[in-house]
N, C-alpha and C positions, 0 to 999 in steps of 0.2 A: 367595387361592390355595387351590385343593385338598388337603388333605392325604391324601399315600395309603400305604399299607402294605403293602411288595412283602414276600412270604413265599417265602423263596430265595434266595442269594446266590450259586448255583452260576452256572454259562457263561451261560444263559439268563437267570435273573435281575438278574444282576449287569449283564448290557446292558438290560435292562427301567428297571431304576435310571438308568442312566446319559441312558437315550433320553430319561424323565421330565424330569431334572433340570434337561438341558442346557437345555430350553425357558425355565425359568426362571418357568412356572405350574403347575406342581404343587410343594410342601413333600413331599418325598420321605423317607423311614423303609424301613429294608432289618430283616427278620428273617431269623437263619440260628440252628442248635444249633451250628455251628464257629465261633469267635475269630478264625482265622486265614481264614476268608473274609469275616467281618465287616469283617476288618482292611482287604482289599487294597478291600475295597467303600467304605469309608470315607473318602470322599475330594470335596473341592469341595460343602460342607457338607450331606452323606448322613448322617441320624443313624443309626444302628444298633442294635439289641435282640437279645440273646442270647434266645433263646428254646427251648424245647423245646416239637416241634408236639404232641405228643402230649399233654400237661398242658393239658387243655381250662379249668380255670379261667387262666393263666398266659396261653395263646393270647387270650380274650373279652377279658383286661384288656389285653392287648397293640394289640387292635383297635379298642377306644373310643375315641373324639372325631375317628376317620378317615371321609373320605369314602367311599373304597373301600379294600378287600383287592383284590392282585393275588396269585394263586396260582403259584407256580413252582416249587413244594415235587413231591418225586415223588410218583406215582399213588396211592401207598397212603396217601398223607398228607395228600392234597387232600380227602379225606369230611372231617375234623377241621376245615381253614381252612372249610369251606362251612356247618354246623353253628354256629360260633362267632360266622358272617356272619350268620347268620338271628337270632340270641342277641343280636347286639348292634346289630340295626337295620342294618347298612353293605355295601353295595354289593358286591356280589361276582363277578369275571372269575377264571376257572382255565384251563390247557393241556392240560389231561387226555387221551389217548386212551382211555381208560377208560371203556366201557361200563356197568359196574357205578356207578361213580362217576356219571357223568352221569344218571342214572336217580335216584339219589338226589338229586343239586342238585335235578332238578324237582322231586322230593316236598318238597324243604324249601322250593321256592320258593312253595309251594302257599300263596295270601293272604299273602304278603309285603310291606311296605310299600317296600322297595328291591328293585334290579335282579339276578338272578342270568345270569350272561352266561356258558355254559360254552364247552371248547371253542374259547377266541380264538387260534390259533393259525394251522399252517401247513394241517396237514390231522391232526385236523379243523379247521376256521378259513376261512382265505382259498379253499381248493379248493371248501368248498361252496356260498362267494356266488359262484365263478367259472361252477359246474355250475349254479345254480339260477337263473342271469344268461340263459344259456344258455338253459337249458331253457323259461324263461318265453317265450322268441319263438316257439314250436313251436304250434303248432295242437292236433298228436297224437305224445306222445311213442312211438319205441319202446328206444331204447338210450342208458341215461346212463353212460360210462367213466369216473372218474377214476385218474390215475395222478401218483405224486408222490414223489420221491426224494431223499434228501441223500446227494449222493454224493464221493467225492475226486477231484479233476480229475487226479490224475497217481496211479493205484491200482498196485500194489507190493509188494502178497501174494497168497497163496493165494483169499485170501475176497474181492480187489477191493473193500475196503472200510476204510475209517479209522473212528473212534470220534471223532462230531461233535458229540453230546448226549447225553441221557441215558441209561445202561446199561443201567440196568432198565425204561425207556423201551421201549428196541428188544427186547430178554427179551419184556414182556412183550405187545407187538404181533406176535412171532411167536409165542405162545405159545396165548393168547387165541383163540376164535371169530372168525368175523366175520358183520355184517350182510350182507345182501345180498336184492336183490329178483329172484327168478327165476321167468322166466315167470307173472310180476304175481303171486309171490306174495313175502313178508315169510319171508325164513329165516334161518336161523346156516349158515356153508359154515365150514371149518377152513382155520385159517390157514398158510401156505407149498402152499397146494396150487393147483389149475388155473394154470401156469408158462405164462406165453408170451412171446415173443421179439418185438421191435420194432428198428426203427433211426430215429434224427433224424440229420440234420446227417453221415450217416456211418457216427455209429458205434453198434453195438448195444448192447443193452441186453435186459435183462428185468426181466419185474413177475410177482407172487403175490400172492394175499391174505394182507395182515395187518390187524389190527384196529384199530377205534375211529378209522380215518380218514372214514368217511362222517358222523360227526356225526350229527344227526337227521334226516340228507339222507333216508332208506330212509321213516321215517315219515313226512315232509314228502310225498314226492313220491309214498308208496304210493295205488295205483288207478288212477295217473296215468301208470305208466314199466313195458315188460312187463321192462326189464333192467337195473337198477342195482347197479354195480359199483367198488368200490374194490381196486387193487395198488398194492404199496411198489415202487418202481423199484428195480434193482440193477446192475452188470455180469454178465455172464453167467459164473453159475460158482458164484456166489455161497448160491444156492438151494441145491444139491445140496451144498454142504458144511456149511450152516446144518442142514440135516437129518439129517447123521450127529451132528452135538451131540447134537441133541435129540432125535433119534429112537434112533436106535441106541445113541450111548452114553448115551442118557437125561436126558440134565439137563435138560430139561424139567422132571423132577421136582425139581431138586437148581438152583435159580436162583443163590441165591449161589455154588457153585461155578463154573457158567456165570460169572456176571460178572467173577468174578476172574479165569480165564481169557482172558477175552474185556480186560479192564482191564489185563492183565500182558503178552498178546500182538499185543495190534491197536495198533496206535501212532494218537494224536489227530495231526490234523492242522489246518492254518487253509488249505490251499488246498483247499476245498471249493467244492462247488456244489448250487441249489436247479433240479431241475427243476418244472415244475408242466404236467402234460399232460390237457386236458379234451377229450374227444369227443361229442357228443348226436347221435344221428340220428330222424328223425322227418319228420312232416309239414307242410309248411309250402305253405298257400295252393295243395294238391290236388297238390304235388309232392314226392317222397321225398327228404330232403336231410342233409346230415349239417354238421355246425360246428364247428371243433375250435381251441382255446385252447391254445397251448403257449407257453413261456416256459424260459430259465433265467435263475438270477439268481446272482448272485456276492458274497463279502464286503465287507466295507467298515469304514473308519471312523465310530467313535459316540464323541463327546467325546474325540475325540482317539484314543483307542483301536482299534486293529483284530479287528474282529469277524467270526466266519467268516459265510457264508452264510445256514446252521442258523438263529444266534442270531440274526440281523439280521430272519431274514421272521418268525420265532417273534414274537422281542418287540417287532417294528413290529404285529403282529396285535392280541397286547394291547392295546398303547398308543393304537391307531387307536382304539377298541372305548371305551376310556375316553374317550378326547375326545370320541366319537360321543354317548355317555350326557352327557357335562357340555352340550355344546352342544344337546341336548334331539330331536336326532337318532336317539334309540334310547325303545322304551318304558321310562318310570319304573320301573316296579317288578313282581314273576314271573320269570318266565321267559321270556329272550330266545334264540331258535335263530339260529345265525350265519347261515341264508339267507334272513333276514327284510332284512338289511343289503342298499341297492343296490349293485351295484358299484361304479357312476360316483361315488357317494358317499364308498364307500370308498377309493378309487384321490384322491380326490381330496385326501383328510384329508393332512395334511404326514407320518402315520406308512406310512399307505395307499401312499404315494408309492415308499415304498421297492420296490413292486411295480409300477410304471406307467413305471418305468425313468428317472427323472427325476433321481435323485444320481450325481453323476461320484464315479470313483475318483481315485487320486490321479494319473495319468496324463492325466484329463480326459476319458477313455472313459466309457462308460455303464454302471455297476454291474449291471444289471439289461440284458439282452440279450434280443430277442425272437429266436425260434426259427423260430414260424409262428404266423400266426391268421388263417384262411380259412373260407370258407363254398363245400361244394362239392354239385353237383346231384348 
């Protein structure tokens, strides 16, 4: 068995742990700097390591004689886990949105003798092999959308919005820049701005740019797409009050005030949902056509435990990503971009699955519900 070293015990890690375990082929080891989430992780023989990510000799001894590091540790503390991966030979997957951060895993993967896989997640993660699925049937690209949301199924404030992962997560995806390719060219556009309005199934919704969702999607496909775009999905309403935080009353500058407000006022929730919305339009065999991938997908149980939406497509990303590398599915060693991954391949992996809509819930319905996915002239 594999042995791997999940770095995080929080919501998303803690189901990362758990997805590993339940298989019964990976030897699983959880790090966290809390005891008390050690604790509730420590369960159906999970060893545990107190750890402080930041103490880079403490971290490399922590990582030795593992096959992989799984990263779940927050953005700022993911450079540390990736460094440490390099130092001690072993395998390395992160969930980063983080721009900054991604940029450096490829420099340290630079002649690596193992795999640096950043990135495995929802978006960035599964939206880019779903866009680059896509976009590969195209003759002549000219518009690649992505659009992708964790949103609460039954919203209840002001901001149409629960607290489903990470805090500084969401801080700093609207805070950040973003990629984007316009008008075939490679730029930064800022984040919560160009708002626009959609409806599925009903009911509306809105998207904005926020950041670190396109993954390497922008340099992957630049030369090739005159318009590539990543928004967070929201309910409508939501945009325009996230903007007086940050804008007017500033805490854009001032993050941990933001987060404890945002920790003290927004209530978590587990009935949540995952949209995943992909459009391409383009040329295909001398006719103008468009393709569009939409999905949502819903919580479930993981070893028994119920998991909201968020955690379930997050840490089946990972864990898909890791079996993909063990089964010899993925290249050895550098740097791997998540649109290198086939989809049919990935939908197919037993983690993949949790996206292909193939686990029931406990009602016997299908976790994962299809929305739309059509091809129209």
């Amino acid at each position: 068995m594999k042995s791997i070293l999940v770095i995080g015990a929080g919501k998303i890690g803690s189901t990362i742990v758990d997805m590993l375990n339940d298989t019964g082929d990976y030897t699983v080891t959880v790090a966290d700097g809390s005891a008390e989430a050690l604790e509730a992780a420590a369960r159906n023989g999970i060893k545990t390591v107190q750890l402080d990510f930041s103490d880079a000799v403490a971290l490399q001894n922590a990582l030795k004689g593992h096959y992989a590091v799984l990263s779940a540790a927050p953005y700022h503390l993911t450079g540390h886990v990736a460094k440490a991966a390099r130092l001690t030979g072993v395998n390395y997957f992160d969930l980063t949105e983080d721009v900054a951060t991604t940029r450096m895993v490829k420099e340290l993967s630079e002649g690596a003798e193992t795999a640096f896989i950043p990135q495995c997640g929802l978006a960035p993660g599964f939206i880019s092999i779903v866009a680059h699925d896509i976009a590969r049937r195209f003759d002549k690209l000219d518009t690649v959308r992505l659009r992708v949301g964790a949103l609460p199924q039954y919203p209840s404030n002001a901001l149409s919005y629960n607290l489903t992962w990470s805090t500084d997560g969401v801080i700093n995806e609207y805070i950040e820049r973003c990629e984007a390719v316009v008008d075939g060219v490679l730029r930064e556009v800022p984040a919560m701005e160009e708002l626009e309005e959609f409806s599925l199934d009903g009911t509306r919704y809105e998207a904005f740019n926020t950041s670190g969702g396109l993954g390497t999607l922008c340099e992957t496909l630049q030369g090739k797409v005159r318009n590539l775009n990543y928004k967070t999905i929201r309910y409508p309403g939501h945009c325009a009050l996230m903007r007086v935080l940050l804008n007017d009353l500033q805490l854009r500058n001032r993050r941990e005030v933001l987060k404890d407000i945002l920790e003290n006022a927004v209530p978590a929730t587990m009935q949540d949902m995952v949209i995943v919305f992909v459009t391409v339009t383009g040329e295909r065999e001398g006719r103008y056509v468009q393709e569009t991938y939409a999905r949502s997908i819903y919580g479930q149980k993981v070893a028994g435990v119920q998991r909201t939406a968020i955690q379930v497509t997050t840490a089946a990303g990972i864990c898909a990503m890791l079996d993909l590398l063990v089964e010899g599915k993925l290249p050895s060693k550098g740097f791997v971009r998540q649109e290198e991954i086939d989809l049919d391949t990935f939908l197919a992996n037993r983690f993949g699955r949790v996206y292909a809509g193939e686990r029931l819930d406990e009602a016997g319905e299908p976790a994962v519900k299809n929305i739309r996915l059509d091809a129209v002239a």
